[in-house]
C-alpha positions, 0 to 999 in steps of 0.5 A, a space after each residue: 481546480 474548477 470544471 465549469 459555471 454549473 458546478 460552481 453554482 451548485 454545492 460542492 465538496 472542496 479541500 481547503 488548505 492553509 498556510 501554515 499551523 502557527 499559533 496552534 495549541 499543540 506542541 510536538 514536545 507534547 506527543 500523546 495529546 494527538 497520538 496513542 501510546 500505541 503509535 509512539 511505541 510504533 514509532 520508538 520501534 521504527 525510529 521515527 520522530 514526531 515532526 510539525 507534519 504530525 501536529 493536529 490542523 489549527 482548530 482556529 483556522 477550521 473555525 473560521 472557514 465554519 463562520 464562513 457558512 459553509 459545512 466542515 467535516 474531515 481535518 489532515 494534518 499531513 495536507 494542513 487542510 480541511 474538507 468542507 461543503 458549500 456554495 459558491 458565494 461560501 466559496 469565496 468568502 472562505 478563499 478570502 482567509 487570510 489562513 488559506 492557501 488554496 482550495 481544490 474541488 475534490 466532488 461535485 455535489 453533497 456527500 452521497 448517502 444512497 446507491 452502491 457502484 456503477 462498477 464493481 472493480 478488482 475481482 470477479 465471482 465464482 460460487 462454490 465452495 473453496 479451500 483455502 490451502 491453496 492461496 495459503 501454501 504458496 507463501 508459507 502461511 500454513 507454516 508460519 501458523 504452526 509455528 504460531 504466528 496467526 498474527 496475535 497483538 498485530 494491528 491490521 486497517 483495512 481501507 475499502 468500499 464496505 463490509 456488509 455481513 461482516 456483523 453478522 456472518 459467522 466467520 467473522 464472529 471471532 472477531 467480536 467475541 474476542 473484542 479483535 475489531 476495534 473500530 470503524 469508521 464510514 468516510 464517505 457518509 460521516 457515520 461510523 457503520 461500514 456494514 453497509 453499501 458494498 461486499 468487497 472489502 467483506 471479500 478482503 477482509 476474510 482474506 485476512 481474517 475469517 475463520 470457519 471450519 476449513 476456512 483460514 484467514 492468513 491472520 486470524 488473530 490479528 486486531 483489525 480496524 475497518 475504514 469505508 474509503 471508497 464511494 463506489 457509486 462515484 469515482 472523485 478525488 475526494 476518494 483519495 483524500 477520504 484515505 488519507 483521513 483513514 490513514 492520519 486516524 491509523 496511524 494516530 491509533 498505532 495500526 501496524 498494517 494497512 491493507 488497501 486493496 484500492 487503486 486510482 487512475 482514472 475519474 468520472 470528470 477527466 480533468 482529476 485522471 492521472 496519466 503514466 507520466 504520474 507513475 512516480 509514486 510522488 503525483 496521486 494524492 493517494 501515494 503522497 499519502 501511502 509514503 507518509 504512513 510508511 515514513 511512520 511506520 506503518 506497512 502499507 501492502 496494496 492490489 497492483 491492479 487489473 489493468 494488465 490487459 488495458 492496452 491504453 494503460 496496463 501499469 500498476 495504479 496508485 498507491 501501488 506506484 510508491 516505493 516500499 508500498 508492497 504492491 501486490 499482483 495476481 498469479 493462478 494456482 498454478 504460481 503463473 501471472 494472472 493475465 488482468 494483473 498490471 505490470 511495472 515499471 513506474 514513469 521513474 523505472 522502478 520495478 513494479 508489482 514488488 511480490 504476487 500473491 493468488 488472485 484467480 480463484 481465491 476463496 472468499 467469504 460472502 455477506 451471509 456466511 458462504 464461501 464462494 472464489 473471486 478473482 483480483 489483486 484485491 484479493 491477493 492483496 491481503 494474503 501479503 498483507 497476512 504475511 507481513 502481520 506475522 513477520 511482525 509477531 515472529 519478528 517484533 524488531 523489524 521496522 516497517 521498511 525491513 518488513 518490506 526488504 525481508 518480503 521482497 528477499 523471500 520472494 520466488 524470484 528475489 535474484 532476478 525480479 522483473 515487470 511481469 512479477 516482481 520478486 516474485 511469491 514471497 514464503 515465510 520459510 524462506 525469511 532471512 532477517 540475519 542480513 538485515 538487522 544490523 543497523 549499518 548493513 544496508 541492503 540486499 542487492 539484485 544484478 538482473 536480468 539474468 541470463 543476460 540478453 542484451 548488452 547490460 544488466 540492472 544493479 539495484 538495492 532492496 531498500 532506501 538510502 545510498 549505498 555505495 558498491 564496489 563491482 568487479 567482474 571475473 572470468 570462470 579462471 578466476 581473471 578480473 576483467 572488469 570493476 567499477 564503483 556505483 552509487 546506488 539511491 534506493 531501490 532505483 536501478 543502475 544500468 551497467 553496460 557490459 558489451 565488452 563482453 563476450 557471450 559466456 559464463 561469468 562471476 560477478 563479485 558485488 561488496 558493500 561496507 559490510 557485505 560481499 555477494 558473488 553471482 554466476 552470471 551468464 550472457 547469451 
């Protein structure tokens, strides 16, 4: 990718990938050289195996693009590539590697070390003091920490633009006197400070974990570890791969949850924009990415977006587009959608945002202490992410993908999810694990809209996999007027026409292998 004879003439921020990881001195038979006893036990419990997509990036081939003049900071073994700063003439002498496959200009210019954004994206500021009953309560939090899952032994990452005061403010004091943040780490300035530069991933954070008098975090026991992504005096791909950098580092240290409170859609040089037609959750870097952390098993919960009154985009923004990403949108406290969320379907129609969570009027915590409200998917998105920490305690059997089928199906509108709101206000008091821990049980299935409108309906199933499925359609006597047999793929949807029908009540009985539904189902 290349923009033009001034930006090549100047120093630049390039990702070069390589060939392949031959002759490297790891082994995959050899795990714990590259990965944490925590994140082979994260991997045991979710039944992943270590693949060569896990081996380290072949330290010979980053020596060599280093003699080549140029700078050398971050590896990814997911892309089997290295970010690297130099010139044009380095440029060329690093192309000509026989190790190197291809390079792609991800920024212009040097790292940044000075400036904060020229846009403060994902929420709005209201002072005042807030409690925190109300974002809590809708998604059963106050219930699930009187049963004693505040999110003790979980590991939380938390992907943002910065945490100024979080040293320092006495909410977030527990987490130091308790050794519960455990590491940090700056990719955007190569430093290990993130308590500089921006307060939004301050606001996340208390989300999550800040504990204050009547201030509650959704999991404030839970360890954290903080990552500064997001460079927000500039928008450049190279944001994107700085995430997948933090992700590689989470997963090799046994994260449990990530939660990114970020999104991608557009950039300060148009050629790196990503379109509609890339809503598929296999375009952005960044999604590639977030579907790698949950293949290893990590729960990846994300802001849907507040582009919900953009009439030039309105959709969700990556990685919010990835199946089993939980993308989180925004309601207000009266449980209604906040109008700045964004929406779904993804370009391969698949129901997007998954669950919603408040994001008007949120209680945060600022840099110096105070508790002020903010609004934003960015600040619902940690509610779920809290959530799913605790499902994590209360429930130490589930996988990453059943932690994101159990949320889906205690959502307020599990049985007929929609664009608008997904499935709906997840609550803890209505998790049913009992449906989903039998290995040979698939999943959860969903006939929506319903009421019937048109002349069909959507079929769909909560998780992965194929799954198939025997529907038969029966009037209120009992007499079957309709069957056939689907196969389902993951949670896209199949459409199943029913013009043959008259406007009524009906029962729709939906069998599995190992499970039978019955559903009143009404046409308009």
């Amino acid at each position: 990718m290349m923009w033009g004879h001034a930006l090549q003439a100047q120093v630049n921020r390039y990702f070069v990938f390589f060939k392949d990881k031959q002759n490297t001195p790891y082994a995959i038979e050899r795990p714990a050289e590259f990965l944490s006893a925590r994140a082979l036990q994260r991997r045991e419990r979710n039944r992943v195996t270590v693949n060569e997509e896990d081996l380290p990036v072949n330290p010979t081939y980053v020596n060599q693009v280093r003699a080549a003049g140029v700078s050398v900071f971050f590896t990814s073994k997911w892309w089997n590539g290295v970010l690297m700063e130099g010139d044009a003439a380095q440029l060329a002498a690093v192309q000509q590697l026989t190790s190197v496959a291809r390079i792609e200009l991800v920024a212009p210019g040097r790292k940044l070390t000075q400036g904060r954004g020229k846009r403060v994206r994902d929420r709005s500021r209201t002072d005042g003091v807030q409690q925190t009953d109300a974002q809590l309560q809708p998604l059963g939090i106050p219930e699930m920490h009187a049963q004693g899952y505040r999110g003790e032994g979980i590991l939380i990452a938390v992907f943002d633009s910065g945490f100024t005061g979080v040293n320092t403010a006495s909410p977030f004091a527990h987490l130091f006197s308790d050794n519960r943040l455990t590491y940090t780490f700056n990719y955007v300035h190569n430093v290990p400070d993130v308590y500089d530069r921006d307060d939004h991933g301050t606001e996340v954070l208390s989300v999550l974990a800040a504990q204050s008098g009547s201030y509650t975090g959704a999991a404030p026991k839970a360890t954290y570890q903080l990552y500064l992504t997001e460079d927000v005096s500039s928008e450049y791909r190279i944001e994107e791969y700085n995430w997948t950098f933090a992700a590689e580092r989470a997963d090799s240290m046994g994260v449990d949850v990530i939660n990114t409170s970020l999104g991608y859609n557009t950039f300060d040089e148009d050629v790196m924009n990503y379109t509609l037609a890339d809503l598929t959750g296999e375009s952005a870097v960044i999604s590639r990415a977030a579907a790698k952390a949950i293949a290893r098993g990590m729960v990846v919960v994300t802001s849907a977006g507040n582009e919900g009154n953009m009439v030039s985009w309105r959709k969700v923004t990556p990685p919010a587009d990835v199946e089993g990403v939980l993308a989180v949108g925004s309601v207000n406290a009266q449980g209604l959608r906040s109008s700045f969320s964004s929406i779904g379907p993804t370009a391969d129609g698949r129901i997007k945002p998954d669950v919603m969570a408040m994001g008007s009027g949120t209680a945060v915590v600022q840099p110096n202490g105070s508790v002020s409200s903010a609004s934003g998917t960015s600040v619902a998105s940690p509610l779920v992410a809290g959530l799913a920490a605790g499902l994590l305690q209360a429930y130490p059997q589930l996988t990453a993908r059943h932690v994101y089928q159990v949320i889906l199906l205690a959502g307020s509108q599990a049985a007929t999810p929609d664009n608008q709101n997904g499935f709906g206000i997840p609550n803890f008091t209505r998790v049913n694990v009992t449906a989903i821990n039998e290995e040979d049980c698939a999943h959860a299935i969903f006939v929506y809209p319903n009421p019937v409108t048109q002349n069909s309906v959507q079929i769909r199933l909560s998780g992965w996999g194929e799954e198939t499925v025997f529907l038969s359609v029966y009037s209120p006597q009992g007499q079957r007027l309709a069957e056939r047999q689907l196969v389902l793929q993951g949670p896209s949807p199949v459409e199943y026409d029913l013009s043959v029908l008259t406007p009524g009540t009906y029962l729709v009985k939906v069998k599995t292998a190992c499970t039978e539904r019955v559903i009143r189902l009404v046409k308009l």
